[in-house]
C-alpha positions as a Markdown table, in Angstrom:
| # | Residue | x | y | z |
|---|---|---|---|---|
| 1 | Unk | 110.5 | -35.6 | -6.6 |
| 2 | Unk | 107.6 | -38.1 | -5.8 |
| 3 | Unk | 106.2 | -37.4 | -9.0 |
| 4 | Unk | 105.7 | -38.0 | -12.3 |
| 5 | Unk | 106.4 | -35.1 | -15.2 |
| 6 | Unk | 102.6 | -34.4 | -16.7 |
| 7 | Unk | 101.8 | -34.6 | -13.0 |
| 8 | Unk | 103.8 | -31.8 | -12.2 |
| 9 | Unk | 103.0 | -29.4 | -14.7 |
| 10 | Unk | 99.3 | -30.0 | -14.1 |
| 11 | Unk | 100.5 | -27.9 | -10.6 |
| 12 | Unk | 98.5 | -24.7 | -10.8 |
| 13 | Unk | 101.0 | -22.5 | -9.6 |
| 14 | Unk | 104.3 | -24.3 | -11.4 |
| 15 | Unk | 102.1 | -24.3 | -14.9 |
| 16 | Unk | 100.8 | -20.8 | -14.7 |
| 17 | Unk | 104.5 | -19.7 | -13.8 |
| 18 | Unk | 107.0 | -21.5 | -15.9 |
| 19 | Unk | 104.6 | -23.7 | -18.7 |
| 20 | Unk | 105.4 | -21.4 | -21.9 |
| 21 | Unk | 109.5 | -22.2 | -21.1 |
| 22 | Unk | 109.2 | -25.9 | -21.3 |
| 23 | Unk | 110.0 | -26.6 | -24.9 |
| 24 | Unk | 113.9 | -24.7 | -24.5 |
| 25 | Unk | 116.7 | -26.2 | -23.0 |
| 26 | Unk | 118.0 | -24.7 | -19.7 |
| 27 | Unk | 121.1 | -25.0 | -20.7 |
| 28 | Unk | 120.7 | -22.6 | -23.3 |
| 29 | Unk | 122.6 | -20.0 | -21.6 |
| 30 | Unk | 124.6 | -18.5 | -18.7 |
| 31 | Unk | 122.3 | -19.3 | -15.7 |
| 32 | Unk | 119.9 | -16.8 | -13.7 |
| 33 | Unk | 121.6 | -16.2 | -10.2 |
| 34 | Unk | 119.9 | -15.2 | -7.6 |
| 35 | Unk | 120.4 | -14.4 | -4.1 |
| 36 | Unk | 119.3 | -15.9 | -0.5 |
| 37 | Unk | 120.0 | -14.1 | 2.3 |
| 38 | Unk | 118.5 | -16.0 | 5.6 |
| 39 | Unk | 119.9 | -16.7 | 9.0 |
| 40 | Unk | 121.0 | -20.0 | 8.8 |
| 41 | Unk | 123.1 | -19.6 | 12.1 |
| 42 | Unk | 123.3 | -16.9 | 14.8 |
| 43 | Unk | 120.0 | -17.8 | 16.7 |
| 44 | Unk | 117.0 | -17.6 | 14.1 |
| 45 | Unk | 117.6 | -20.4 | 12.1 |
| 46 | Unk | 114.8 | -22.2 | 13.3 |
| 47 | Unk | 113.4 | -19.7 | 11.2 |
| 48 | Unk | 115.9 | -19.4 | 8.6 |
| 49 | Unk | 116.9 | -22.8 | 7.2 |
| 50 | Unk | 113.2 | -24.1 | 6.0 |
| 51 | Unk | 113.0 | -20.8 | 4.3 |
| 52 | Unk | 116.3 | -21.5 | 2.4 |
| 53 | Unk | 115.1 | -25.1 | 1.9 |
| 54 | Unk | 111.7 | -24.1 | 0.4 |
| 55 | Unk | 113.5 | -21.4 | -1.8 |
| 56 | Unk | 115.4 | -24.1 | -2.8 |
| 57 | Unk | 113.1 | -26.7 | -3.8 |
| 58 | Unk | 111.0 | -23.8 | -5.9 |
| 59 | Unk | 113.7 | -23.3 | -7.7 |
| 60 | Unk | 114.4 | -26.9 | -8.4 |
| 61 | Unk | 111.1 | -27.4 | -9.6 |
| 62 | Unk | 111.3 | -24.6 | -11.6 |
| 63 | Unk | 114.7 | -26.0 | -13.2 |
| 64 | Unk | 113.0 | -29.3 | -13.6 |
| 65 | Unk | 110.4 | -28.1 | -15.7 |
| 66 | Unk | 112.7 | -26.1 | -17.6 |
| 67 | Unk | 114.2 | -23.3 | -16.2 |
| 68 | Unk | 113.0 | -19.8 | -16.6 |
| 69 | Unk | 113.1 | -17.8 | -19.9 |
| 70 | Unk | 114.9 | -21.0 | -21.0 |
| 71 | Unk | 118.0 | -20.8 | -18.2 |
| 72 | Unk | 119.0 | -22.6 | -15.5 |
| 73 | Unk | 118.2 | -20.4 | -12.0 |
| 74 | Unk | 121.0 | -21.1 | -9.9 |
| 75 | Unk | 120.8 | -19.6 | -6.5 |
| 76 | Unk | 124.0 | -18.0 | -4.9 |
| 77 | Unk | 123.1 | -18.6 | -1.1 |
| 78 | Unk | 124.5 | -16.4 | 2.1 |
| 79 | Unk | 124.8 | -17.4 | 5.5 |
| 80 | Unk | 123.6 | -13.8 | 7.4 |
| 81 | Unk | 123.7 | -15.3 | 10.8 |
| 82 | Unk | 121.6 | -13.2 | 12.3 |
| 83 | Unk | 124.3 | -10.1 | 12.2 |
| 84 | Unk | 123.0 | -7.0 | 10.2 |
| 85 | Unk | 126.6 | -6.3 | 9.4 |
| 86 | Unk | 126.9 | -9.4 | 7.2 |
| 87 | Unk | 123.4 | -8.1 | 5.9 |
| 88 | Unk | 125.2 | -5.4 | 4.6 |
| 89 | Unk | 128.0 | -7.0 | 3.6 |
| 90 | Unk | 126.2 | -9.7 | 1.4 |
| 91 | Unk | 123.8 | -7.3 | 0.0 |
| 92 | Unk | 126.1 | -5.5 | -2.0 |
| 93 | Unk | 128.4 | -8.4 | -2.5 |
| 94 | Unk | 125.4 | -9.9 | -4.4 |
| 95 | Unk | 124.2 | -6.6 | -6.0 |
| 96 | Unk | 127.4 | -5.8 | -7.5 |
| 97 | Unk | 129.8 | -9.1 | -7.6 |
| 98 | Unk | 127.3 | -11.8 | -8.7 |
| 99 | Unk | 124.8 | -9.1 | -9.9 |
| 100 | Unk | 121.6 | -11.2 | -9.4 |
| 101 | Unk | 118.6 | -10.5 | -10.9 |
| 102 | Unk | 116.7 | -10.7 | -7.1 |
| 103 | Unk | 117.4 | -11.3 | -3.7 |
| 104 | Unk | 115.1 | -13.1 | -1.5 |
| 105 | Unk | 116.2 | -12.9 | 2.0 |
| 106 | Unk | 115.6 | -10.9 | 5.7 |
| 107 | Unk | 114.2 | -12.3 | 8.5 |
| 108 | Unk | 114.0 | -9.8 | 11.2 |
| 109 | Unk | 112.5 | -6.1 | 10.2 |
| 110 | Unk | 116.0 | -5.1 | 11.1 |
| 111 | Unk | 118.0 | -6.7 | 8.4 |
| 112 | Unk | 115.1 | -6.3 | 5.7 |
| 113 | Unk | 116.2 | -2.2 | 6.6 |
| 114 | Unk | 119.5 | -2.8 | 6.1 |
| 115 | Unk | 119.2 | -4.7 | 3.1 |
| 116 | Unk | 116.3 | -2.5 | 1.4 |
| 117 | Unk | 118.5 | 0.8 | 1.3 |
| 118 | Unk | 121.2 | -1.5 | -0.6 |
| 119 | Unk | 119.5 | -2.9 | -3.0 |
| 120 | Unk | 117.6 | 0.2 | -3.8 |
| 121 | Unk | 121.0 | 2.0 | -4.1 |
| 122 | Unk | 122.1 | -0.5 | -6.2 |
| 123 | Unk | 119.2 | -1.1 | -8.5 |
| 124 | Unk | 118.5 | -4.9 | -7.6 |
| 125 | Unk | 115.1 | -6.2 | -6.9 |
| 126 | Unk | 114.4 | -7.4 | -3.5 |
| 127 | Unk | 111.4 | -9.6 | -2.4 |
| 128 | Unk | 111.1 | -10.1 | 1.5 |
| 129 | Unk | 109.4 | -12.9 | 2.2 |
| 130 | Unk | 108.5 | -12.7 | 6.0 |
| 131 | Unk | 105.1 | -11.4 | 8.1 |
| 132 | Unk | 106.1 | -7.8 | 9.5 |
| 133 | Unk | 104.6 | -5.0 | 10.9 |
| 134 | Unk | 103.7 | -3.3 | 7.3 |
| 135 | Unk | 104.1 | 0.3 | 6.3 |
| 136 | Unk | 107.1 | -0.4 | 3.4 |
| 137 | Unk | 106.4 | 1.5 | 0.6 |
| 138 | Unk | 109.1 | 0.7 | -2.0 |
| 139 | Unk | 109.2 | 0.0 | -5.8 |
| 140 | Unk | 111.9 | -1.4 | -5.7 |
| 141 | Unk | 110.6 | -4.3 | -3.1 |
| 142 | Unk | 108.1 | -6.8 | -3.0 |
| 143 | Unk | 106.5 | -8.3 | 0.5 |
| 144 | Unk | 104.4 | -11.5 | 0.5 |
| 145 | Unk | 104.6 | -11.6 | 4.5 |
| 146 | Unk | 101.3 | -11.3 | 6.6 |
| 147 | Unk | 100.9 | -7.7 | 7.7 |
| 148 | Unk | 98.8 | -6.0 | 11.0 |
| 149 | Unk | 96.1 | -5.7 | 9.0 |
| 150 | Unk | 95.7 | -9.5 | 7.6 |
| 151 | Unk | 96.4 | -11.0 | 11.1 |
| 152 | Unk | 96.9 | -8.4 | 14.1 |
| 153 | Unk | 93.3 | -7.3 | 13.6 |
| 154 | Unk | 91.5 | -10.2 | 12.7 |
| 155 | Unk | 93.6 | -11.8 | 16.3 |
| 156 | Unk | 92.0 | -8.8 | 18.1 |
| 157 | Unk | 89.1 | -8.5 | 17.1 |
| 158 | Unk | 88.5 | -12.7 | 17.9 |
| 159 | Unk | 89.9 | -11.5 | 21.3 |
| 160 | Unk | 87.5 | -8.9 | 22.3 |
| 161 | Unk | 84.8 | -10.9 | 21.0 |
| 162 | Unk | 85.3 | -14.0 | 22.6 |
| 163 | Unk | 87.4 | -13.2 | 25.5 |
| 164 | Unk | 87.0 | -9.7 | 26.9 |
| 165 | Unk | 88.1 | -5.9 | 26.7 |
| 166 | Unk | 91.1 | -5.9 | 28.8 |
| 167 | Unk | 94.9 | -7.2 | 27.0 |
| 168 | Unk | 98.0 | -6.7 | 28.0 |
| 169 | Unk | 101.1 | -7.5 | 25.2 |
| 170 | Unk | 104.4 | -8.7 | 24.9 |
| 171 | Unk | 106.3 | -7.9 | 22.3 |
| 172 | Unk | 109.6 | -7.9 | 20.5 |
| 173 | Unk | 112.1 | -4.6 | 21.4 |
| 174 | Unk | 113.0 | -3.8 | 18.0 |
| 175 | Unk | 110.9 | -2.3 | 15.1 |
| 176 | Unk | 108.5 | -5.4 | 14.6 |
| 177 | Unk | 107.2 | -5.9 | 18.2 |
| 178 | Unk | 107.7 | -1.6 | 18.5 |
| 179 | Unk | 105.1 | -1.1 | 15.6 |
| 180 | Unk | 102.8 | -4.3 | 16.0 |
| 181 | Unk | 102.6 | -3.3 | 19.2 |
| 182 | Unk | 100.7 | 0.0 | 18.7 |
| 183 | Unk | 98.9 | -2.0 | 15.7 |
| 184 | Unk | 97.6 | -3.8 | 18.9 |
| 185 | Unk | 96.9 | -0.7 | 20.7 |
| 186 | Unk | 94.4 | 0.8 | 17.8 |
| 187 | Unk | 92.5 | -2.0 | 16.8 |
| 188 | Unk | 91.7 | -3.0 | 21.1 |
| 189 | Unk | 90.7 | 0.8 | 21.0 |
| 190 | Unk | 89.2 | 0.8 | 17.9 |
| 191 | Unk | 86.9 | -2.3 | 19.3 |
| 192 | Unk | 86.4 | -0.7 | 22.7 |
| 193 | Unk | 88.5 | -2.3 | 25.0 |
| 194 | Unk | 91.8 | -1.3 | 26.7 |
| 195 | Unk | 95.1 | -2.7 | 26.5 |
| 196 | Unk | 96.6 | -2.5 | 30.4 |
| 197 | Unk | 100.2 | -2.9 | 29.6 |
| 198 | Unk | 102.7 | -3.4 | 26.9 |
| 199 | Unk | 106.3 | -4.9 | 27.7 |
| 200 | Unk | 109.1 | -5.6 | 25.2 |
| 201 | Unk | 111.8 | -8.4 | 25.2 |
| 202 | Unk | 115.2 | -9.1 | 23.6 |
| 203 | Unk | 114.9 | -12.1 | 21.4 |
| 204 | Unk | 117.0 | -13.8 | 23.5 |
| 205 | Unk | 115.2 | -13.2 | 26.7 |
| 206 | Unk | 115.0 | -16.2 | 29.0 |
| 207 | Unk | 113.2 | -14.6 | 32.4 |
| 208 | Unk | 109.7 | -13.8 | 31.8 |
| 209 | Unk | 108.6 | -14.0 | 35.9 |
| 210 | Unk | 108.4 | -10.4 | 36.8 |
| 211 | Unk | 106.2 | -9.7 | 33.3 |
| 212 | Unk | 104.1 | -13.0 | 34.8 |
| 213 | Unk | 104.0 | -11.3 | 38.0 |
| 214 | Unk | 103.0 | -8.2 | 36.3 |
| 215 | Unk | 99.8 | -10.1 | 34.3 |
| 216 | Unk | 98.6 | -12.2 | 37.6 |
| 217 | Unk | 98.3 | -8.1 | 39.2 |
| 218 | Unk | 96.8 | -6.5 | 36.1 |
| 219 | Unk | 94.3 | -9.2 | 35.4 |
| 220 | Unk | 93.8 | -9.1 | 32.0 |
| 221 | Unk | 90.8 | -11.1 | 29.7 |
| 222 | Unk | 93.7 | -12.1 | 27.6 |
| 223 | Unk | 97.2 | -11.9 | 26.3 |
| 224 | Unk | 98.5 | -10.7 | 22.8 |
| 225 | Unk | 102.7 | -12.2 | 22.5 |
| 226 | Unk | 104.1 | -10.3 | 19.6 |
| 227 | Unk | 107.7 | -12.5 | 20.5 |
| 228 | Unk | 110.7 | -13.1 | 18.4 |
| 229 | Unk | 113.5 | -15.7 | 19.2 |
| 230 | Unk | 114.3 | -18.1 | 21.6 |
| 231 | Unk | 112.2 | -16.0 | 24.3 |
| 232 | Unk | 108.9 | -17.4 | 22.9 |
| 233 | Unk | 109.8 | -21.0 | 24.4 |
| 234 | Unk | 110.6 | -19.9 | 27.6 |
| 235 | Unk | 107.6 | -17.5 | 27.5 |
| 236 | Unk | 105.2 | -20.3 | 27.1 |
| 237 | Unk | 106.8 | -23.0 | 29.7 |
| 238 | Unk | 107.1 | -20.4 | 32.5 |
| 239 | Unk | 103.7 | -18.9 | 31.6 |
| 240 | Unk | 102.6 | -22.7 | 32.4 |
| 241 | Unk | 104.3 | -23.9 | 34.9 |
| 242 | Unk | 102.6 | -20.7 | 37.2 |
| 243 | Unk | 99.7 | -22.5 | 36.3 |
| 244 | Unk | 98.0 | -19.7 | 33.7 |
| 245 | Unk | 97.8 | -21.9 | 30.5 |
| 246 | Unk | 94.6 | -22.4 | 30.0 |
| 247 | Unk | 93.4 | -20.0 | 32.2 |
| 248 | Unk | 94.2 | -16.8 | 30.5 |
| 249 | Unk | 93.5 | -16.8 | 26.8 |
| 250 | Unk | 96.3 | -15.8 | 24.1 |
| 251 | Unk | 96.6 | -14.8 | 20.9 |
| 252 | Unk | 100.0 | -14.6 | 18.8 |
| 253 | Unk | 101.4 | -13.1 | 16.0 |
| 254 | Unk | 104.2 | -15.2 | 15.6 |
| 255 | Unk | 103.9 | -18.5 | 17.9 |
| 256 | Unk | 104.4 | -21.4 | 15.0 |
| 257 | Unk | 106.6 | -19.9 | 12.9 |
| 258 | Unk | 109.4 | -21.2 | 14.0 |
| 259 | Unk | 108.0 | -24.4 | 15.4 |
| 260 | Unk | 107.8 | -23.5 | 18.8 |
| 261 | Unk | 105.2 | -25.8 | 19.2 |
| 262 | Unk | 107.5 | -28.7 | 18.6 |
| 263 | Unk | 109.4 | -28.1 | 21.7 |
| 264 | Unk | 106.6 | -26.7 | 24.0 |
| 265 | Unk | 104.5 | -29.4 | 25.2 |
| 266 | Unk | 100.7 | -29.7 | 24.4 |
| 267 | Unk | 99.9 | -27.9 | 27.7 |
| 268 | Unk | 102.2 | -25.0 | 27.2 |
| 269 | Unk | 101.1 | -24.6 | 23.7 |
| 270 | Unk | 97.3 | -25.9 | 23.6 |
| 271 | Unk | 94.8 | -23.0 | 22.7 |
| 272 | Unk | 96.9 | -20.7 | 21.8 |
| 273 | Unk | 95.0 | -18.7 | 18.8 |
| 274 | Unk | 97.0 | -17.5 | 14.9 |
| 275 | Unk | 96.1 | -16.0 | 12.0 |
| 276 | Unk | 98.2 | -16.9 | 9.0 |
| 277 | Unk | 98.0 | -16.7 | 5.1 |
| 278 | Unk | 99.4 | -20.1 | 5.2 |
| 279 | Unk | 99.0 | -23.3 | 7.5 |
| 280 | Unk | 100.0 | -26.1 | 6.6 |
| 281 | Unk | 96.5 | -28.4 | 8.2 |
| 282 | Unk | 94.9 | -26.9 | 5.3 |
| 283 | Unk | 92.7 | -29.0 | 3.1 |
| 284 | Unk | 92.8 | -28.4 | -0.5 |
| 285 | Unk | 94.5 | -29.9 | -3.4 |
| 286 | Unk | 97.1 | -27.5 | -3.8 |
| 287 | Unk | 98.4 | -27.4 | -0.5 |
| 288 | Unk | 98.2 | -31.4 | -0.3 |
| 289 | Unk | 100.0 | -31.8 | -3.7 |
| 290 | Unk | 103.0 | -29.6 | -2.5 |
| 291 | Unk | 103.4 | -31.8 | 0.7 |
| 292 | Unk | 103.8 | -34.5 | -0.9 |
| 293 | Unk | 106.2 | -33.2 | -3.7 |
| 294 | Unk | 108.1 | -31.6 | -0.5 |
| 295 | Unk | 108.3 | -34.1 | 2.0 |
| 296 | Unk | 109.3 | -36.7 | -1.4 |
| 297 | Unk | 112.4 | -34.9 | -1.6 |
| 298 | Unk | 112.9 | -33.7 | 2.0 |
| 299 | Unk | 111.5 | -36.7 | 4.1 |
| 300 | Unk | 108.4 | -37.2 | 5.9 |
| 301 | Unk | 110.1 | -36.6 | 9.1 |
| 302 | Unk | 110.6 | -33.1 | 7.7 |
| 303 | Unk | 109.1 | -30.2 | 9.8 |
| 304 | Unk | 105.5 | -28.5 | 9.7 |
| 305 | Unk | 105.9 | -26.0 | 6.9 |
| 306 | Unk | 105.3 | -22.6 | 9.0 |
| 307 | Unk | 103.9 | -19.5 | 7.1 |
| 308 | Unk | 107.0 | -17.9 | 6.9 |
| 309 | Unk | 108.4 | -20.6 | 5.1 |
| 310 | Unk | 105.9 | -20.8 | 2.5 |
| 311 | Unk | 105.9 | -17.4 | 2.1 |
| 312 | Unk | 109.6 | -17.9 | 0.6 |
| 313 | Unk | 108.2 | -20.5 | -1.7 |
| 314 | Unk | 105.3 | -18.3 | -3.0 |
| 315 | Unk | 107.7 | -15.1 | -3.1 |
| 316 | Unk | 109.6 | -17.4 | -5.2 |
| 317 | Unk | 106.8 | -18.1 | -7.6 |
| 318 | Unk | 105.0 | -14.6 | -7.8 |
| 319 | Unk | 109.0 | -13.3 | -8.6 |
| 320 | Unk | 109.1 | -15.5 | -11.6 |
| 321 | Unk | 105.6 | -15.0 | -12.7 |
| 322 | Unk | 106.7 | -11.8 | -13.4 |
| 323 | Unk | 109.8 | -12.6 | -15.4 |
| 324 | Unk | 108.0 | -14.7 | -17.3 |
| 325 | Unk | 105.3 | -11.9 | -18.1 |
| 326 | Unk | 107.9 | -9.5 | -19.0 |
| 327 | Unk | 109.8 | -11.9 | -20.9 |
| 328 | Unk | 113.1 | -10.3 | -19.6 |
| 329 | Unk | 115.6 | -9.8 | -16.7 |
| 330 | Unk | 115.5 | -6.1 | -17.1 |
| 331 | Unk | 114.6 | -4.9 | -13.7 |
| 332 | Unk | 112.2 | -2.3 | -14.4 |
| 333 | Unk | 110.4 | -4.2 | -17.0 |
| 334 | Unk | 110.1 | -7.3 | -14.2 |
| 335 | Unk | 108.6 | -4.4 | -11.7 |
| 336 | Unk | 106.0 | -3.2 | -14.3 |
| 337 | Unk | 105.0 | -6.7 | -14.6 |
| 338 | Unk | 104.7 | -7.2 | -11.2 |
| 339 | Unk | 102.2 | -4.1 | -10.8 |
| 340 | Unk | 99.8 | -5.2 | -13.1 |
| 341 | Unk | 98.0 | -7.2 | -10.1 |
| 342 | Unk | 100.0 | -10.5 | -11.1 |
| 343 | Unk | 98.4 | -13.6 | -9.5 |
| 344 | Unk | 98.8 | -17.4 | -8.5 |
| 345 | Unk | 97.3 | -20.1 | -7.5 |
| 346 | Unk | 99.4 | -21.2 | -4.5 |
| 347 | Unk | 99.1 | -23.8 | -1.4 |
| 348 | Unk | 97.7 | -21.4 | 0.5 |
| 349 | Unk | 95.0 | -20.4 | -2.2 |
| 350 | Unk | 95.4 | -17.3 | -4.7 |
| 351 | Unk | 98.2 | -14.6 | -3.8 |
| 352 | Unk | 98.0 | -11.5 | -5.4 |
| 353 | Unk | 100.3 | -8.9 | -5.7 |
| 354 | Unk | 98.7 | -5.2 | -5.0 |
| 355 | Unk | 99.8 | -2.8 | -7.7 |
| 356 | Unk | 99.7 | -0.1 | -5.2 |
| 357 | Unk | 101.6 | -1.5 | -2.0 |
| 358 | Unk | 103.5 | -4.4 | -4.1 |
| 359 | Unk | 102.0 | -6.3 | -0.9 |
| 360 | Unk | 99.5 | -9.3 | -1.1 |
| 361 | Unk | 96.3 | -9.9 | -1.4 |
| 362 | Unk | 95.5 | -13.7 | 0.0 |
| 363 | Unk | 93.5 | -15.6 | 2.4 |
| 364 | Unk | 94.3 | -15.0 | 6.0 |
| 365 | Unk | 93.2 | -18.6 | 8.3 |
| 366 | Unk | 92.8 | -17.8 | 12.0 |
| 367 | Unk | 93.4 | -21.3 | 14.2 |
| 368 | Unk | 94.0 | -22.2 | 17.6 |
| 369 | Unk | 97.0 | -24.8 | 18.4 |
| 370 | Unk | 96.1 | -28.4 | 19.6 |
| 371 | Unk | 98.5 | -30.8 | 19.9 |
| 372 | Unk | 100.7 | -29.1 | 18.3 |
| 373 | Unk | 98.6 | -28.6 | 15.2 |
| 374 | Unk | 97.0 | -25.3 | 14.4 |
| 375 | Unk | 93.3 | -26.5 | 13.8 |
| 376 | Unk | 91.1 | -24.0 | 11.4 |
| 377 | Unk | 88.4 | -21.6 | 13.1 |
| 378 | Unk | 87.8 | -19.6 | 10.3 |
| 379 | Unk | 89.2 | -18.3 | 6.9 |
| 380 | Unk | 88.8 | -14.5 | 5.9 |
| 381 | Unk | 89.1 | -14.7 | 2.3 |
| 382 | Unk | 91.5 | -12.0 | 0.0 |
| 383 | Unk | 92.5 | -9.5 | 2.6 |
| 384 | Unk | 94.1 | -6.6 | 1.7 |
| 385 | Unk | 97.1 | -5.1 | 3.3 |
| 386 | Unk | 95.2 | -1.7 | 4.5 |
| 387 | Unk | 97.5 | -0.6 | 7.0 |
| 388 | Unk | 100.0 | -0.4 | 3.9 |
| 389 | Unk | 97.8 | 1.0 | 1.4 |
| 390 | Unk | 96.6 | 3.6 | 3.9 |
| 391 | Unk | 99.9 | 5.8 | 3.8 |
| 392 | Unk | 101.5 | 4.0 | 0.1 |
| 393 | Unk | 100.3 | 4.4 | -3.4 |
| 394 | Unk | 103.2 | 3.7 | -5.8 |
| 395 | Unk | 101.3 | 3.9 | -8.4 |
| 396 | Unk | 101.1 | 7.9 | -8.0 |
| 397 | Unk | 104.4 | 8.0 | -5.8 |
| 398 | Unk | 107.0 | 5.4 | -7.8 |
| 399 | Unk | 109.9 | 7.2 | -5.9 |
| 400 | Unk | 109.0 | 6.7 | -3.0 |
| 401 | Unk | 111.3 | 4.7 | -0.2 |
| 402 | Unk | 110.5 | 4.2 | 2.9 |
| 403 | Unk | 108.9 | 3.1 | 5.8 |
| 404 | Unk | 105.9 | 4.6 | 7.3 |
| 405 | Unk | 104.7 | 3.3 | 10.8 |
| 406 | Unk | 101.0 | 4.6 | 12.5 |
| 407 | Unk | 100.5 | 6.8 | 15.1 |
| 408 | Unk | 98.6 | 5.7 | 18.1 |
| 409 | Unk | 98.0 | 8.5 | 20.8 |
């Protein structure tokens, strides 16, 4: 792994996790299984197989030092391929065949709702690892994702500040674009500006012309792309070749997470402005010390690790800080240990899990792309995921189960 034993349990987030279960043998017992559910195939597994990978190597780590509760965590892994039907499918297959103890999985708002009523149903823990457009309000799941209010406003509000009133969107036509998209809508009001046109795509939309046609007539200061899919890359390079990049600003709430970047070229791609909890340009010894334990065991050749796919690894971690705190499997047990505000120290800083949302609590980086790097602007430390909290308190509503999404008139 690149590294030495002592030197990996000095790891903040690996010792405060799994330390206490060092001295018993993982091989004391039947092993914890657990489930991955990601899209490994089917179109979004640009997105999908890091996330699986980084699962992965948490877990290996994990049964490096040890195991958990002195087991072995053996993870049962499905290929959903991009086809909510197989969400379905694997969801109970894994809830009541292999009966894991948690599923991590989900990449599209779509297939975390068909997996969340499952799981619920069938009394198995769920953690979904991905930004989304908020509003969940579950006990029975646990987000670590980015949420409208950790990046949506902090994009806008850089946007009306530094590059006028007026912003027209693109989005994604299903319930992450649907909802961002009014996010959007508020927080330009909110800040006194005006959004002149909102437009949604299929994730496998290729012809973005007419919608460039559209923003060359409306004019606007700059451009908010909500996109999902293999659009985003076509987006970009047509967006350029009418010769706008550079010309119109824009902001993203996705662009990197996949790695678009990689196939766009600097032009395309250069200035385009995130906000993350994770990037992987960040400089602190955390961060640095889990790229080099990951690319030791992947390659240096390996991808840039995107938000979303750290997101999996510190899902990963906050889940077994709470078995560990409980001391248990039990599911209910793991969940009360999981509300008492349950923290660690992760690449991307301190992660905390928000007893009343059972959303995070972390450091949100806004950066604009250059060369293919996102280069820091500005950190906005231990946001809070208000958009969630504003309609969800589990705490005085544990039975709860659902989604709530805003209103924008």
């Amino acid at each position: 792994m690149g590294m030495n034993r002592r030197t990996f349990l000095k790891s903040s987030a690996v010792a405060t996790a799994f330390a206490p279960v060092l001295v018993r043998s993982a091989a004391a017992a039947d092993p914890i299984l657990i489930a991955s559910m990601y899209d490994l195939s089917g179109g979004l597994e640009g997105s999908g197989k890091p996330m699986y990978d980084v699962l992965n190597f948490a877990v290996g780590e994990m049964n490096a030092a040890g195991g958990l509760l002195g087991r072995e965590v053996k993870v049962i892994s499905y290929d959903t391929q991009t086809n909510m039907q197989l969400y379905a499918q694997y969801a109970q297959e894994a809830a009541l065949k292999h009966k894991v103890a948690v599923v991590h999985g989900g990449i599209t708002s779509a297939s975390r709702e068909v997996i969340r009523p499952v799981l619920d149903k069938y009394k198995t823990l769920y953690f979904y690892d991905m930004p989304y457009e908020g509003g969940v309000c579950d006990r029975n799941i646990f987000i670590d994702g980015v949420t409208p209010a950790h990046n949506t406003q902090i994009l806008v509000e850089h946007g009306l500040k530094n590059w006028g009133k007026k912003v027209y969107t693109l989005a994604a036509d299903y319930n992450y674009g649907q909802i961002t998209s009014d996010w959007v809508k508020k927080y330009v009001k909110d800040g006194g500006g005006e959004v002149l046109g909102t437009e949604f795509f299929p994730l496998d939309a290729t012809n973005f012309g007419s919608t460039i046609s559209k923003i060359q007539a409306a004019k606007p200061d700059w451009i908010m792309t909500i996109l999902v899919g293999g659009g985003p890359i076509s987006f970009y390079r047509q967006f350029n070749a009418a010769g706008l990049a550079g010309k119109i600003p824009i902001a993203s709430t996705t662009f990197s997470g996949a790695n678009e970047q990689l196939v766009l070229t600097p032009e395309e791609s250069n200035g385009i402005v995130v906000a993350y909890n994770y990037l992987e340009t960040l400089d602190s010894p955390a961060n640095k010390e889990f790229l080099t334990r990951f690319r030791a065991k992947f390659g240096a050749d390996y991808p840039p690790i995107s938000d979303l796919t750290m997101a999996s690894y510190q899902g990963m971690l906050l889940w077994a800080a709470g078995v560990k705190k409980a001391g248990t499997l039990d599911r209910e047990k793991v969940i009360e240990a999981l509300e008492t505000g349950i923290s660690i120290d992760a690449p991307s800083g301190k992660v905390t899990l928000d007893p009343q949302t059972h959303h995070c609590i972390f450091d949100v980086h806004l950066a604009k792309m250059q060369d293919k790097k996102p280069i820091l602007i500005e950190t906005f430390p231990q946001r809070k995921p208000e958009d969630t909290a504003a309609v969800c308190d589990l705490k005085k509503n544990p039975r709860d189960a659902k989604q709530y999404s805003i209103k924008v008139n």
